[in-house]
MARDRENSE-542200 format. One line per 10 residues: number of its first residue (from 1); for each residue x, y, z of N, C-alpha, C. Coordinates in nm, 4 decimals. Layout:
// MARDRENSE-542200
NUM) X:Y:Z:X:Y:Z:X:Y:Z | ...
END
This chain:
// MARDRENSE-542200
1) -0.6916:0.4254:-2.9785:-0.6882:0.5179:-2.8645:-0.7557:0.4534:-2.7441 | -0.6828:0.4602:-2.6255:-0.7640:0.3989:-2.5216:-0.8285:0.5097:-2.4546 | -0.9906:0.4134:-2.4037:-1.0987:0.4645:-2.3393:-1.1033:0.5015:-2.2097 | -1.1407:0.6170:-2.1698:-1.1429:0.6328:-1.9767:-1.2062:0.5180:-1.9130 | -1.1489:0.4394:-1.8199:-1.2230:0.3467:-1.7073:-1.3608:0.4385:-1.6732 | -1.4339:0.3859:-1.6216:-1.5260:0.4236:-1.6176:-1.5550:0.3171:-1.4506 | -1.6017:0.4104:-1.3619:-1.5875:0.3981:-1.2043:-1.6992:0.3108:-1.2203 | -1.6979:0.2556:-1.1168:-1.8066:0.1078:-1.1153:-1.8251:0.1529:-0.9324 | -1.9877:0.1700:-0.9134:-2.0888:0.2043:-0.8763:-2.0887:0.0827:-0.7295 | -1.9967:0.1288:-0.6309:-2.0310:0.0509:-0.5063:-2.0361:0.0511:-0.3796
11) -2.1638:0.0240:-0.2891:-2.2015:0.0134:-0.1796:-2.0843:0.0171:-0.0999 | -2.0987:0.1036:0.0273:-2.0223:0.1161:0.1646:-1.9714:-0.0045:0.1844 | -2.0044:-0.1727:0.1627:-2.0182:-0.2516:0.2055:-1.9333:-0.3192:0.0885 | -1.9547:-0.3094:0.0152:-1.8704:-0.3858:-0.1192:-1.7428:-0.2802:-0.1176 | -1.7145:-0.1778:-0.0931:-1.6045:-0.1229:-0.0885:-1.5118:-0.1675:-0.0249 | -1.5463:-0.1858:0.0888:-1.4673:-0.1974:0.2283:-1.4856:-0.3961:0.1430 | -1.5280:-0.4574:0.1011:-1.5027:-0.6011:0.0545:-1.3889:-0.5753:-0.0597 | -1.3614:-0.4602:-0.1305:-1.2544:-0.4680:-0.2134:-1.1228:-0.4522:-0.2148 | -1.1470:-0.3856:-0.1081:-0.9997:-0.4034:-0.0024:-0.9606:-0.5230:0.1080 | -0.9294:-0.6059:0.0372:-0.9055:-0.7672:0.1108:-0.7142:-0.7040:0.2166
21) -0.7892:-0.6369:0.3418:-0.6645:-0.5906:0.4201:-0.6020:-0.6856:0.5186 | -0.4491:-0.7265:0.5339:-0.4190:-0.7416:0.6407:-0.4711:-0.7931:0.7713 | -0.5355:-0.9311:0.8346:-0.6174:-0.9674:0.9352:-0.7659:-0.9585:0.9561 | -0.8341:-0.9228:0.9116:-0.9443:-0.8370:0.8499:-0.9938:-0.9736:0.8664 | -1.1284:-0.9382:0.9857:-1.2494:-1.0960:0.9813:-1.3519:-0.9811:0.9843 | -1.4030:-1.0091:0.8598:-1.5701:-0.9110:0.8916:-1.6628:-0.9632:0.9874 | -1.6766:-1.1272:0.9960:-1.7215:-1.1619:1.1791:-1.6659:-1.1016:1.2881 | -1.5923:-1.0162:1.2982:-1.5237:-0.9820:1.4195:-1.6478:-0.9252:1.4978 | -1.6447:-0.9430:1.6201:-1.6816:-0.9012:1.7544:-1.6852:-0.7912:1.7366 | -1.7692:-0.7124:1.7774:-1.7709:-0.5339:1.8021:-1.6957:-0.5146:1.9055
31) -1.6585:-0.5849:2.0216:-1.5259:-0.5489:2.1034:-1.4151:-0.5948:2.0822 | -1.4151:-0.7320:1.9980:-1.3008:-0.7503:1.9819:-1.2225:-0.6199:1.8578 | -1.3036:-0.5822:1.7618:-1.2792:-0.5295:1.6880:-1.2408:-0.3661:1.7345 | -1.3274:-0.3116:1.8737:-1.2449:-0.1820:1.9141:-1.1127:-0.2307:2.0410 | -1.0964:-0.3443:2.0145:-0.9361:-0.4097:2.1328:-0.8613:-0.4059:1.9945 | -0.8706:-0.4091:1.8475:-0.7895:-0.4047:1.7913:-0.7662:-0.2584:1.7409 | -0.8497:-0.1876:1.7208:-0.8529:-0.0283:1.6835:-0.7675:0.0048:1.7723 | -0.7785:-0.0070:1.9280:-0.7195:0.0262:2.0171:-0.5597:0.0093:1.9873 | -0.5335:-0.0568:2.0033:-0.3669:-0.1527:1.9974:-0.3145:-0.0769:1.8733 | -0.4017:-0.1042:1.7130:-0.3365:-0.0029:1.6259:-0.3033:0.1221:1.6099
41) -0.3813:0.2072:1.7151:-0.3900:0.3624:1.7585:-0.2445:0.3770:1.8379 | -0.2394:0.2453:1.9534:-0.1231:0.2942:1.9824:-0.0329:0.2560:1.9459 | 0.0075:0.1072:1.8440:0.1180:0.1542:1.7938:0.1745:0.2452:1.6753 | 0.0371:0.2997:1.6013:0.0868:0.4044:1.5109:0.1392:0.5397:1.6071 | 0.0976:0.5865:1.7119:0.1207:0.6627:1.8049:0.2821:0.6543:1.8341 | 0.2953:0.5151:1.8528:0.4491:0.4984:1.9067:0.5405:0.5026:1.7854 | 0.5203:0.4426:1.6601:0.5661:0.4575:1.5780:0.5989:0.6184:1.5289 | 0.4793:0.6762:1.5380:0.5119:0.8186:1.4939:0.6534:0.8818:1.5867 | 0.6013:0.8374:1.7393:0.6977:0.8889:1.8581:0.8204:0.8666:1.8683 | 0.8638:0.7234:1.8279:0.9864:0.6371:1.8231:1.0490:0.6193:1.7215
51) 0.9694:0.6017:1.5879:0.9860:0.5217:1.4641:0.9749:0.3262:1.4887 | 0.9382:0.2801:1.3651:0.9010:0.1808:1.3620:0.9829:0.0688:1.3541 | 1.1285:0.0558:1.4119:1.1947:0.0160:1.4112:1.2335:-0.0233:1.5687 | 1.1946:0.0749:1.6199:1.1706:0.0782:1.8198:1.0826:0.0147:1.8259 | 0.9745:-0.0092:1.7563:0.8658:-0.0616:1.7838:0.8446:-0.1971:1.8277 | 0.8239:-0.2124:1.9765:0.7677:-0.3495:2.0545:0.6303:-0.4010:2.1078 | 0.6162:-0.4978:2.1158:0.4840:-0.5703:2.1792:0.4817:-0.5024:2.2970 | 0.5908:-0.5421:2.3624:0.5691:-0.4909:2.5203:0.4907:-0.3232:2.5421 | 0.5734:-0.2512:2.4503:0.5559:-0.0883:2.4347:0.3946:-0.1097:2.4102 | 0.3403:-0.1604:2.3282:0.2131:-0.1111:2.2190:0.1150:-0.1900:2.3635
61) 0.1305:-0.3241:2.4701:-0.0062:-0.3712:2.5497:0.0679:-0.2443:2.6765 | 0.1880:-0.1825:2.6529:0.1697:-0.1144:2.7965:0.0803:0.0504:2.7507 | 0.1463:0.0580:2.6250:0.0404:0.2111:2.5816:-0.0904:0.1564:2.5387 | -0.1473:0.0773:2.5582:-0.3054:0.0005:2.5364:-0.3344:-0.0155:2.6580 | -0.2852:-0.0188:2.7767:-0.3090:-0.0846:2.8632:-0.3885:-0.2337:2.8959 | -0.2979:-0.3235:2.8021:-0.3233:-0.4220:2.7738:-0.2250:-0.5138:2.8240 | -0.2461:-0.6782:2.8664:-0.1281:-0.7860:2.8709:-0.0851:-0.7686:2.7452 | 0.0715:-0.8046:2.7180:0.1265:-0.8988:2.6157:0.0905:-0.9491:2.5630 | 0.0036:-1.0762:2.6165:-0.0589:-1.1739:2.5545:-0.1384:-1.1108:2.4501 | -0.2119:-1.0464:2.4988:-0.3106:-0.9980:2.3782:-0.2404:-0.9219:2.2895
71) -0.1530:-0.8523:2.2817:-0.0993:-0.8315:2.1520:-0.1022:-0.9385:2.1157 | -0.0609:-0.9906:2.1204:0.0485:-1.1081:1.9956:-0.0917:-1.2670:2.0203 | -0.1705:-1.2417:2.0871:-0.3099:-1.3055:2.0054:-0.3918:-1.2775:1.9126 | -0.4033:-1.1480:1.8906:-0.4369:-1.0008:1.8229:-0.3540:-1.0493:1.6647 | -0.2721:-1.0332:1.6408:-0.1431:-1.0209:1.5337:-0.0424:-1.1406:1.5390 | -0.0095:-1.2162:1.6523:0.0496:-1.3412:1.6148:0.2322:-1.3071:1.6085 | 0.2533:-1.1940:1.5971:0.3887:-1.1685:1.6050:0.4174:-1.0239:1.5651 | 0.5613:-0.9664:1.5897:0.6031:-0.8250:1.5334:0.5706:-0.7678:1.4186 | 0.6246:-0.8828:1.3137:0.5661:-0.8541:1.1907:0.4025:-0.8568:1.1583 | 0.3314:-0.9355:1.1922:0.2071:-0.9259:1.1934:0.1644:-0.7827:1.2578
81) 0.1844:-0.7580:1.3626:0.1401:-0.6263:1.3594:0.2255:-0.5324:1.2917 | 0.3113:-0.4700:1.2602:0.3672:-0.3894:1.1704:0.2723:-0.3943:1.0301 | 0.2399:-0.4968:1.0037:0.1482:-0.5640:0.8494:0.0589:-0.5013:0.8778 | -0.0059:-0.4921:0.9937:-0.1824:-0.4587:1.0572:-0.1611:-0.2857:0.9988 | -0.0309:-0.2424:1.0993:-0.0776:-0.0753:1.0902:-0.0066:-0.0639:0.9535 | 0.0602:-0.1057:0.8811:0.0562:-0.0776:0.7618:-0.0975:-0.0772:0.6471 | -0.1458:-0.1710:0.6714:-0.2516:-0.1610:0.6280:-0.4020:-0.0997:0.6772 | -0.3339:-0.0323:0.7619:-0.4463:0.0682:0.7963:-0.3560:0.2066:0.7354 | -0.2569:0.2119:0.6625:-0.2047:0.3139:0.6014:-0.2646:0.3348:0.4632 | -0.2702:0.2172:0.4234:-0.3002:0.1264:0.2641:-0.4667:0.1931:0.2389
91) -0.5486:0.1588:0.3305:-0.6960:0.1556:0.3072:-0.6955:0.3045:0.2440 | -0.6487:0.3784:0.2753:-0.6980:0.5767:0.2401:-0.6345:0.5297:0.1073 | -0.4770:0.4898:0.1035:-0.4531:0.5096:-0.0774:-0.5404:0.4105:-0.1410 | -0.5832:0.2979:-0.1406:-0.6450:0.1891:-0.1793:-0.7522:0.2730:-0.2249 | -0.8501:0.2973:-0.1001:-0.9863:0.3760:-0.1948:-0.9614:0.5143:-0.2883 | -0.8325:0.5723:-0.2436:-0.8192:0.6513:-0.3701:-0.7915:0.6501:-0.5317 | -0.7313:0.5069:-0.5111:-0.6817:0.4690:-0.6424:-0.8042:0.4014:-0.7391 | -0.9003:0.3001:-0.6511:-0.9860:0.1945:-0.6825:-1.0894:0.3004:-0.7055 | -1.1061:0.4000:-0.6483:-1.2741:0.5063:-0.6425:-1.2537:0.6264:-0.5950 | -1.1685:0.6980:-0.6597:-1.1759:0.8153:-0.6272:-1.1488:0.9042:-0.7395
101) -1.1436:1.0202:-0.7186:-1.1237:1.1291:-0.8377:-1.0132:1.0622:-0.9708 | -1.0335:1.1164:-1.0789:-0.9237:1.1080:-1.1651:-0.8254:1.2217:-1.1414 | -0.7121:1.2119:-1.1791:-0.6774:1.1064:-1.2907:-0.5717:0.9685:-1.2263 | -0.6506:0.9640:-1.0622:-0.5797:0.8387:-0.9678:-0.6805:0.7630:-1.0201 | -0.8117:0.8085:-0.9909:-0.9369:0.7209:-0.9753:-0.9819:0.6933:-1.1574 | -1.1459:0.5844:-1.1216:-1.1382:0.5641:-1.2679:-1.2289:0.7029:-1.3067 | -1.2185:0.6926:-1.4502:-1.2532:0.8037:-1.5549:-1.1874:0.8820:-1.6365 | -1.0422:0.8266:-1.6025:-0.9397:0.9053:-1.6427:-0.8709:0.7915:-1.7774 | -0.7954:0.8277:-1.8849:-0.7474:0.7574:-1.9906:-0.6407:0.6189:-1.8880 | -0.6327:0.5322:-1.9354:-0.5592:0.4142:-1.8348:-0.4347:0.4412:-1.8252
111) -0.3372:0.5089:-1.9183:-0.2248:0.5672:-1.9200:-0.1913:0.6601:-1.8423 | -0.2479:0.7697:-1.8498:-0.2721:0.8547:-1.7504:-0.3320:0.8056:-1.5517 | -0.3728:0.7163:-1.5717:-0.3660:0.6601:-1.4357:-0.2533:0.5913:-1.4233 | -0.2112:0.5064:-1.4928:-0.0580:0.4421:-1.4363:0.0123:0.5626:-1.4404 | 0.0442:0.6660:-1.4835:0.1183:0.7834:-1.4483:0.1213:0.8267:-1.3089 | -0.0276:0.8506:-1.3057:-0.0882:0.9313:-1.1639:-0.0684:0.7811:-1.0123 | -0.0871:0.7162:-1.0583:-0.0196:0.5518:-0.9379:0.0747:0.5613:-0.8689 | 0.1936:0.6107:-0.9892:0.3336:0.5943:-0.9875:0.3816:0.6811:-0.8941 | 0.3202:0.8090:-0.9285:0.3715:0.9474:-0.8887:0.3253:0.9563:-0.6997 | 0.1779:0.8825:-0.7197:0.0940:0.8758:-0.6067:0.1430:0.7843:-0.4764
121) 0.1758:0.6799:-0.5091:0.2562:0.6030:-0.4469:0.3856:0.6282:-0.3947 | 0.4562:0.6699:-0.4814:0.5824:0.7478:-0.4558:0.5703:0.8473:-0.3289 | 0.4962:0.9324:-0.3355:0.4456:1.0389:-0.2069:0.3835:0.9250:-0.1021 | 0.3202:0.8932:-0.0848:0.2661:0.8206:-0.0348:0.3361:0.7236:0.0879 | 0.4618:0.6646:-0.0038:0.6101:0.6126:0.0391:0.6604:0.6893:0.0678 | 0.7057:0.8333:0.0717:0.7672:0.9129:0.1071:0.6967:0.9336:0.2427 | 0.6012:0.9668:0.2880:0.5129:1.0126:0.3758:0.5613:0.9043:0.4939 | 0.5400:0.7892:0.4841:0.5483:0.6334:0.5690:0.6909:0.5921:0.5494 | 0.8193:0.6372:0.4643:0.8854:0.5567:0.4647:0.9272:0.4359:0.5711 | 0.9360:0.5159:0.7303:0.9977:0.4147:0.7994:0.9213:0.3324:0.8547
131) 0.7706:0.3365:0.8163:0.7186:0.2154:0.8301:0.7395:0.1442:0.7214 | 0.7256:0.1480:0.6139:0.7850:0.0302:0.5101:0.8782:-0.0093:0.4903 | 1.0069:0.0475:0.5373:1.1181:-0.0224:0.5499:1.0853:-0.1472:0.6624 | 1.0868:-0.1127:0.7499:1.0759:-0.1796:0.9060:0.9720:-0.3462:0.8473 | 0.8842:-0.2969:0.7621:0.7766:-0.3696:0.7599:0.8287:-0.4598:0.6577 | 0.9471:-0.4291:0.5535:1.0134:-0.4827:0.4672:1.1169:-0.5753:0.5145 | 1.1775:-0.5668:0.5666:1.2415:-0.6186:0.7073:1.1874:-0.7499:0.7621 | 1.0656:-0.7168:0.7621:1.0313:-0.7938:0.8894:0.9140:-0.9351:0.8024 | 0.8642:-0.8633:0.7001:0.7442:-0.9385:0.6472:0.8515:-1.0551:0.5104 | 0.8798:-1.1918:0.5177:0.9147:-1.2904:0.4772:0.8022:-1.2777:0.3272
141) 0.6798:-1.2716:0.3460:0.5404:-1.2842:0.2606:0.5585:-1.1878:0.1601 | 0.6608:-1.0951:0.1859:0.5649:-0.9496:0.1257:0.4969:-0.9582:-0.0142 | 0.5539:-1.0527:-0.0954:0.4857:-1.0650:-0.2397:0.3745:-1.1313:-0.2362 | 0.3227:-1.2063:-0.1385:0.1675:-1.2257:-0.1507:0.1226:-1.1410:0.0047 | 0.1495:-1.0134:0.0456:0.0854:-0.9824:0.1221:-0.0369:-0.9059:0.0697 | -0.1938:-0.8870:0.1442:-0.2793:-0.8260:0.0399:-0.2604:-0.6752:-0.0143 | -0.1794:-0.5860:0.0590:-0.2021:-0.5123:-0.0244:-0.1267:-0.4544:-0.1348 | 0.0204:-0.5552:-0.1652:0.0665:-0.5529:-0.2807:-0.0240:-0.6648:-0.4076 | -0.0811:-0.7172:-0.3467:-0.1622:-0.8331:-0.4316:-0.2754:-0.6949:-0.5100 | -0.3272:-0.6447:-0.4089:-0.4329:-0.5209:-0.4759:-0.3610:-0.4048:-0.5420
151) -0.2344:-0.3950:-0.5199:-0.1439:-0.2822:-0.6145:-0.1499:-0.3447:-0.7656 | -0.0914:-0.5040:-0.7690:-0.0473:-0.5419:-0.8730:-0.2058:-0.5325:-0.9638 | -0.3310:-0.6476:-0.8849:-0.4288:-0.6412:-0.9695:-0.4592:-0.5191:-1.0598 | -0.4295:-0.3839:-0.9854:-0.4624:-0.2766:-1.0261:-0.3961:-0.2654:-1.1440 | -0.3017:-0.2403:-1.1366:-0.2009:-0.2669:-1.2650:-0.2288:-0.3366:-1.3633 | -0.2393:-0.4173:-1.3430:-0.2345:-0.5018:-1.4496:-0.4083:-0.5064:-1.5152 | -0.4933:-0.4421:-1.4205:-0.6223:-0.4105:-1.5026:-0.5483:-0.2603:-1.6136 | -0.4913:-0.2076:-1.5523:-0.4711:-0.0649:-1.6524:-0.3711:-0.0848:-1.7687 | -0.2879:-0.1650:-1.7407:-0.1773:-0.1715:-1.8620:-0.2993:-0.2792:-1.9480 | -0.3769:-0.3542:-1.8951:-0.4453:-0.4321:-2.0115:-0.5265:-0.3085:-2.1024
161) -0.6117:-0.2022:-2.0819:-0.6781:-0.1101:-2.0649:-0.6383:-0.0096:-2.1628 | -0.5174:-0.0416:-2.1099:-0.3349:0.0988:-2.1842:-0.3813:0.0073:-2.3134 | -0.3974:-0.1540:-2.3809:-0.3353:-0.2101:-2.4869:-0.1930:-0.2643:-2.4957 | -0.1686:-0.2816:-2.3485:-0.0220:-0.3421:-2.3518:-0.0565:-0.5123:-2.3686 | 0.0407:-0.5888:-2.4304:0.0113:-0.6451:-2.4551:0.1377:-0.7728:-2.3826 | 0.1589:-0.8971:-2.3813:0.2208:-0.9791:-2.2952:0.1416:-1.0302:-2.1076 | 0.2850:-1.0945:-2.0226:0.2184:-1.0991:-1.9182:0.2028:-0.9906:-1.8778 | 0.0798:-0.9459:-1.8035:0.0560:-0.8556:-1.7369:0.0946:-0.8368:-1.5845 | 0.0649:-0.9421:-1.5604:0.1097:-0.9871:-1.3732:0.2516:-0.9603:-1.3526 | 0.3603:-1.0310:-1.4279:0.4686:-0.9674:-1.4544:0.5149:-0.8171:-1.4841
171) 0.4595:-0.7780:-1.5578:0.4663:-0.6372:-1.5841:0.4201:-0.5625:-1.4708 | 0.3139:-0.6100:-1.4235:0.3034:-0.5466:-1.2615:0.3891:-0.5410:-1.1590 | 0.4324:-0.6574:-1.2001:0.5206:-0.6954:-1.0336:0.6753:-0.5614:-1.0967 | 0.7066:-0.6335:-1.2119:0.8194:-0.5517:-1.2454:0.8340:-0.3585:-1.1828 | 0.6849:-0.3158:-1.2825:0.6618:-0.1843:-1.1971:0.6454:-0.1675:-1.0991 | 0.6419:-0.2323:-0.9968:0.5360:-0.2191:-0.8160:0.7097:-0.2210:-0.7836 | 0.8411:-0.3329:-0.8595:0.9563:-0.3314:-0.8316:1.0937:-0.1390:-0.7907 | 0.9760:-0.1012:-0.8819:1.0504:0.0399:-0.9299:0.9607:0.1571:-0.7909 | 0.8845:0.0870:-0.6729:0.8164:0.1585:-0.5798:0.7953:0.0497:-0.4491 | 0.9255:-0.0005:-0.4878:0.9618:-0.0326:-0.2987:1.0337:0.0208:-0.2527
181) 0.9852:0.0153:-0.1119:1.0497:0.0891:0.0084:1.2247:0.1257:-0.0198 | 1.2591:-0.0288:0.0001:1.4106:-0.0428:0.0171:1.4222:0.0274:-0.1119 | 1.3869:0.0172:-0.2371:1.4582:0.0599:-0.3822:1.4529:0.2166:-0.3404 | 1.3557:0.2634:-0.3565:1.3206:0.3914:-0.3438:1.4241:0.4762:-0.1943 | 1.4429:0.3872:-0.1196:1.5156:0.4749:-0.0024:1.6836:0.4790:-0.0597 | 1.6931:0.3844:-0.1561:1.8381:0.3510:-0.2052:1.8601:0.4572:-0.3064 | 1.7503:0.4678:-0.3665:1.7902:0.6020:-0.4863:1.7697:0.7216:-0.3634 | 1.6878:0.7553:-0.3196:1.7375:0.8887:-0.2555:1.8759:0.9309:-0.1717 | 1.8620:0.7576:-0.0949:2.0017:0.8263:-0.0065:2.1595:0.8037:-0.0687 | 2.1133:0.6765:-0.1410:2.2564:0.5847:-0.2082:2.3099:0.6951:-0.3465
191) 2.1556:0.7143:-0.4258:2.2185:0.7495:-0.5423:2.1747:0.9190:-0.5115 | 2.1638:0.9855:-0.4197:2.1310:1.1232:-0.4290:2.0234:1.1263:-0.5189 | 1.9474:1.0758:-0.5787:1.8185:1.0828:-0.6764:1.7298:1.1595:-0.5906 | 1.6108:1.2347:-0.6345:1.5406:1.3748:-0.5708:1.3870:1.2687:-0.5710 | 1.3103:1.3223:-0.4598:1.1527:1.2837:-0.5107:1.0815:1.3258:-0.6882 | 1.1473:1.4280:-0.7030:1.0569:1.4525:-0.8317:1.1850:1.4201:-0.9323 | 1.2944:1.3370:-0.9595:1.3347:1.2505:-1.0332:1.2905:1.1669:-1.0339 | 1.2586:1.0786:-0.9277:1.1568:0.9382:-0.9192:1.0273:0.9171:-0.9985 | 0.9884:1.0419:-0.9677:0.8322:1.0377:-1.0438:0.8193:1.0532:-1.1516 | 0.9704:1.1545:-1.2181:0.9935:1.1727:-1.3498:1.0198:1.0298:-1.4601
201) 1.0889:0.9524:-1.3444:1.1142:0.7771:-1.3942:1.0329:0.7335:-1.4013 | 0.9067:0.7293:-1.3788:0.7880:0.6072:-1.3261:0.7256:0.6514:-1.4538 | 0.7059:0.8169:-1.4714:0.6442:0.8612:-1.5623:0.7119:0.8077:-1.7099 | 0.8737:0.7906:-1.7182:0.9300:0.7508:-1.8401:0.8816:0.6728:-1.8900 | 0.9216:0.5055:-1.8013:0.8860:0.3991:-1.7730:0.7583:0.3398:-1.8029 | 0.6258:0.4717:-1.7682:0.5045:0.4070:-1.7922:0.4918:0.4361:-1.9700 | 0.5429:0.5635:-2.0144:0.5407:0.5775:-2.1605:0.6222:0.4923:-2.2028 | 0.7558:0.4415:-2.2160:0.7736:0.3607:-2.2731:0.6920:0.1754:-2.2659 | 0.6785:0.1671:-2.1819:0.5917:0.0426:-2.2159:0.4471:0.0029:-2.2709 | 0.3791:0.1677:-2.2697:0.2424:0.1837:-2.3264:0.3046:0.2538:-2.4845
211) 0.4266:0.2410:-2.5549:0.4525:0.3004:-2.6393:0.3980:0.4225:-2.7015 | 0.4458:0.5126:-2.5869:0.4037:0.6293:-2.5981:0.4919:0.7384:-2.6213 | 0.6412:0.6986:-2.6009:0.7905:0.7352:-2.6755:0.8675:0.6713:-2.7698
END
């Protein structure tokens, strides 16, 4: 029988270190660092306004009231920032999953958290879709971007946890496969599939590989 994780005990400071996000220099400048708050405020702003597919440099230094330039010194390109405000989406689910209540957070049986991931994520993606498409699109990296790198680790700490046994990293990637953007927008619109069919799959999916059907 597997044991509840058991939450591991960490500082404001080591938290925010366990989330390895998207551009992220903990040397940053205290102004440089509110010129970037800034810029991400407004292009989540525009994104909400436009969708993230409208979304330009030019738009985000004229609603900053900023040059050009500094966007794209800031982020380095479109996709780079799309990556940025995505991962200022990431940080709220990140600390929910890594330290927060069960049966997302630890304390809960490991099975029962890959359940609660699946389901969690899923909403989560639902909420942002058209930023993760856009960002899917656009990001070449996405399999080593950090915060699918911190989805998979997660995983693959819980299916070890579950007693699953083989690669694990694989088995991660495979599941994280069954909660992308593009897949997930393809079963709702392509195959008429419902949000709570999806979750009903993830949920199958996680019992059969923890042989639990």
């Amino acid at each position: 029988m597997t044991q509840p994780s058991e939450p591991i005990p960490l500082s404001p400071e080591a938290r925010s270190a366990a989330l390895p996000l998207h551009d992220q220099d903990p040397s940053e400048r205290a102004d440089a660092a509110r010129n970037r708050v800034k810029l991400l405020e407004a292009a989540a702003a525009l994104i909400q306004e436009r969708g993230a597919e409208h979304l330009t440099m030019d738009a985000v230094a004229a609603a900053a009231c900023v040059g050009k330039g500094t966007v794209f010194r800031r982020f380095g390109d479109r996709a780079g920032l799309l990556l940025a405000v995505l991962d200022r989406t990431e940080r709220e689910f990140q600390d929910a999953f890594m330290f927060g209540p069960p049966p997302l957070g630890p304390g809960a049986d490991p099975i029962a958290r890959l359940d609660a991931f699946g389901i969690a994520s899923l909403r989560h993606l639902l909420d942002n879709m058209n930023l993760y498409l856009e960002s899917d699109r656009q990001a070449a990296s996405r399999y080593a971007a950090p915060p699918r790198n911190v989805r998979a680790r997660h995983l693959s700490l819980l299916l070890g946890q579950a007693g699953v046994d083989g690669d694990l990293e694989l088995l991660a990637q495979t599941l994280l496969g069954t909660l992308d953007a593009t897949f997930v927008h393809h079963m709702l619109t392509g195959r008429g599939s419902t949000a709570q069919q999806l979750e009903a799959g993830w949920s199958d999916v996680v019992a059969r590989i923890t042989h639990r059907c």
